[in-house]
N, C-alpha and C positions, 0 to 999 in steps of 0.2 A: 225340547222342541215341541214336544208333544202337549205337556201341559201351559206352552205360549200358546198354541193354537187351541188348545181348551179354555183357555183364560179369555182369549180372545173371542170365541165362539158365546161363551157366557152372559158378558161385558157386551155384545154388539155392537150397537152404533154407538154406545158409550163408550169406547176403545180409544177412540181419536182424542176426546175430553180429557179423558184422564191422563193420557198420556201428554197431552199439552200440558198439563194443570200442574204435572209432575216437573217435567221439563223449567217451566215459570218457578214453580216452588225451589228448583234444584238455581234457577239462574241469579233468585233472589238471596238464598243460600251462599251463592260465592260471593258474592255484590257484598252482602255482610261481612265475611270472611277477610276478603277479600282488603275491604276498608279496614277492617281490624288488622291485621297483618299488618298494613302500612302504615297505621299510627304507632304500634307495639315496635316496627322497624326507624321510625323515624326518631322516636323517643330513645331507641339505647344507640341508635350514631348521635343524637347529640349528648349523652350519657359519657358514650366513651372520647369522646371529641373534647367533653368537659373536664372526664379523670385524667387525657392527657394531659394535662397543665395547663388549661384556660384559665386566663384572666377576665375578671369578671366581665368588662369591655365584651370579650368574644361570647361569656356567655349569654349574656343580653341579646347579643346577636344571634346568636345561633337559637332562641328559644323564637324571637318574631321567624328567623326563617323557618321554621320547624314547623307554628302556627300557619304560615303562608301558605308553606306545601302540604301541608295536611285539609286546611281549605279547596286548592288545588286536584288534588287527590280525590277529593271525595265529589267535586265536580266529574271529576273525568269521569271515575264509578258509577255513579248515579245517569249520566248520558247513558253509557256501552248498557247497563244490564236494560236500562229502558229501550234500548232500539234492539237489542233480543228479547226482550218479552214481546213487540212489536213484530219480530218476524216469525218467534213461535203461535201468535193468534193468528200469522196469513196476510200481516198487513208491512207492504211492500214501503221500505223505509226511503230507495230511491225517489221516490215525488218529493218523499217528505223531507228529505235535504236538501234537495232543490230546492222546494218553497220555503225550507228556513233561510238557505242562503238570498235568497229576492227578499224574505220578509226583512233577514239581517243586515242585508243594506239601507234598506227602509229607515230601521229603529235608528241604525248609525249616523244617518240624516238629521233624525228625530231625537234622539238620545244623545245627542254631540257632548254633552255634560258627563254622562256615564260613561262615556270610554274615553274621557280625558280624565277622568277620575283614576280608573284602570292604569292607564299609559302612567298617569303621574306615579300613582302607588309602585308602578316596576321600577320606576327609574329613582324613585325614593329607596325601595329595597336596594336595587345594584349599587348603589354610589351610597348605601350605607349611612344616610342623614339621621333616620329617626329607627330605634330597638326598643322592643317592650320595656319600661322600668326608667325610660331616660325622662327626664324634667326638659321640658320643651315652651316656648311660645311661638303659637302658629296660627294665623288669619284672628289676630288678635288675642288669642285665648291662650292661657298659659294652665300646665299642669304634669301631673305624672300618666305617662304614659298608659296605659291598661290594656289596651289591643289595638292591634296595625293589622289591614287586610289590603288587598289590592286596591279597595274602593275606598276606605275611610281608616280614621284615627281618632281613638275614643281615650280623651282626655277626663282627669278627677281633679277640680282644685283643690287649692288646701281649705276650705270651705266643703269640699265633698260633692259637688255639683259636678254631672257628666255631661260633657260638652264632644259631640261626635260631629268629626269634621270631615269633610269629605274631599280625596285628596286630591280634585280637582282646583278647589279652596286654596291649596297651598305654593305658595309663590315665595316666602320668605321661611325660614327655618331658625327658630334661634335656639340653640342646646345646650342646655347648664350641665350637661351630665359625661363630658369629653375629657381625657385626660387629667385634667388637675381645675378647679375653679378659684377663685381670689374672694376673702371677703373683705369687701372694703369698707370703713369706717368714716366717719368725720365727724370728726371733734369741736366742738364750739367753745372757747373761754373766753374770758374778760381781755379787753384790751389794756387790761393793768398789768397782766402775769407776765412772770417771763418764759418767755417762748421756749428755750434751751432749757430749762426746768422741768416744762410739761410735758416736752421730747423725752427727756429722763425718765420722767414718771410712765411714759407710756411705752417707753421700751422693756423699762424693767416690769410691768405690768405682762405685757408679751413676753418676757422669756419667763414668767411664773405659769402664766396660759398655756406654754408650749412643753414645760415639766411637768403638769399636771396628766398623772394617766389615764384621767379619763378623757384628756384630748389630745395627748402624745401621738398617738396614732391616726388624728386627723389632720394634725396641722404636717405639713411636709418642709417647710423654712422657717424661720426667723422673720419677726412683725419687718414691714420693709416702711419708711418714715417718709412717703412724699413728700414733706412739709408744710408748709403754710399755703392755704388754697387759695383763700378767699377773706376780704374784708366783707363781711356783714356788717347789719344796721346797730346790733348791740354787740354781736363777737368777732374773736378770728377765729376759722377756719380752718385747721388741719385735719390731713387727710393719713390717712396710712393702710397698710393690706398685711392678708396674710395669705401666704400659698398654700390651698389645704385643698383635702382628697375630694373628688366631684359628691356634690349633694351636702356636701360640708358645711357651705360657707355661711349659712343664716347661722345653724348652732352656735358656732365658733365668733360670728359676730356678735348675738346675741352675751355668750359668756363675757367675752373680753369688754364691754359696751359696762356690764355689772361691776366687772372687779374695776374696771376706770372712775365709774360713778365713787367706788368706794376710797378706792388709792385717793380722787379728788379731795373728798368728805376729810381725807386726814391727814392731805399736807395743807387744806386750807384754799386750794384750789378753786375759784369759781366757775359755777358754770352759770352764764349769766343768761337769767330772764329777758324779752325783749324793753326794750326801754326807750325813750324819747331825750335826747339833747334839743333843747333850745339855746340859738344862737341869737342873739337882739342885735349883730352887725357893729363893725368897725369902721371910727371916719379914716379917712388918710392920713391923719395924725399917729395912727396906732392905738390910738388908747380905749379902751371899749368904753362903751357908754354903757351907764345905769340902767339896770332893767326895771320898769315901773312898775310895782304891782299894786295890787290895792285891795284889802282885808275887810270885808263887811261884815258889819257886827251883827248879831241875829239880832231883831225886835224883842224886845221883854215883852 
């Protein structure tokens, strides 16, 4: 006691100073702490939430929730230690809530775009539409995921371009990245082949695609044979899919698209160039009429 009131006697008017300054330093001290704790605590419940037997699904999900709340968190933090440094200098934070709340009706007049952004991003997290790592098109931009916050969604195409969208923006949701995805095919050949042949070739093409282990574990069915789609101008048109694991389906299109081209090349199979028929018309007799051409000789 005796040397508080020596220390004190020493220090004089500087007493008050330092002991503010201490106070600020110790408040900033937890504020750090503080936010560390709750990243180091957020990080091993989604750790053990992961070791319990998540599937990747949940844990896409749980790593944007994690980023959310750790956003979150460090808001909250950053308020509370500023309105105690605020009442260790003497300055009375009542007015100053007041006047944020008058100011933050203001901006939410003014700002109407920023806290629909907000509202959107909640109710995108709760109803689970868009997670770190998903493959998405949204407000026309397509890409992988990178970061989701309450305000925005910062997409990479496969070009490498970051397009950050704000999720007010978002009205439409499209996700490649859900349970199982299809990749679907269509095949063009000559209107000379036979149809049930090509069927052949392209199934047994698919189940060589589907025993191959470097894509066994992507493909989850058997090729499934829409069949014939569409008359085009030079071919037919068949269609077929394969049920494979989300994020799958270009690779496994791409393979299967190669070993067709080639199974084609050596049953003899055309895949036919576009090309032009002329027709020079039929009288009601049936019988077509000669087509006229006429061969000019080049000048000597």
């Amino acid at each position: 006691m005796e040397f508080a009131h020596a220390l004190s006697d020493v220090l004089g008017p500087w007493a008050g100073v330092a002991t503010t300054a201490a106070h600020i330093v110790l408040i900033v001290l937890l504020a750090w702490l503080a936010r560390r704790l709750v990243r180091q605590g957020l990080t091993r419940l989604r750790e053990h939430l992961t070791d319990s037997g998540a599937d990747r699904e949940r844990e896409k999900r749980l790593a944007t929730l994690e980023q959310v709340a750790r956003y979150v968190a460090t808001v909250l933090i950053l308020l509370i230690a500023i309105m105690l440094v605020l009442a260790e200098l003497g300055i009375s934070i009542a007015p100053i809530l007041a006047a944020a709340g008058v100011l933050g009706i203001a901006v939410g007049f003014g700002a109407q775009s920023l806290v629909k952004d907000y509202f959107n991003g909640l109710f995108l997290l709760l109803e689970n539409q868009v997670r770190q790592g998903d493959v998405i098109e949204i407000a026309g931009k397509g890409g992988l995921v990178e970061e989701m916050t309450l305000r925005y969604i910062r997409l990479r195409d496969y070009e490498g371009s970051v397009h950050t969208i704000p999720n007010g923006a978002v009205d439409t949701v499209t996700n490649r990245s859900r349970g199982h995805a299809f990749a679907v095919i269509d095949v063009g050949v000559a209107y000379r082949e036979d149809i049930d042949a090509v069927f052949g070739i392209m199934r047994r093409v698919g189940a060589e695609l589907r025993a191959d282990p470097e894509y066994a574990a992507r493909i989850e069915d058997d090729i499934e044979i829409a069949g014939l789609d569409k008359w085009a101008d030079s071919a037919i048109m068949l269609r077929c899919r394969f049920r494979v694991k989300p994020l799958e389906q270009w690779g496994v299109r791409r393979a299967y698209l190669l070993r067709l081209k080639k199974a084609f090349d050596a049953a003899g199979v055309e895949i036919p160039y576009p090309h032009l028929t002329i027709y020079a018309g039929q009288p009601k007799t049936g019988e077509a009429p000669p087509l006229p051409l006429a061969l000019r000789q080049a000048a000597s």
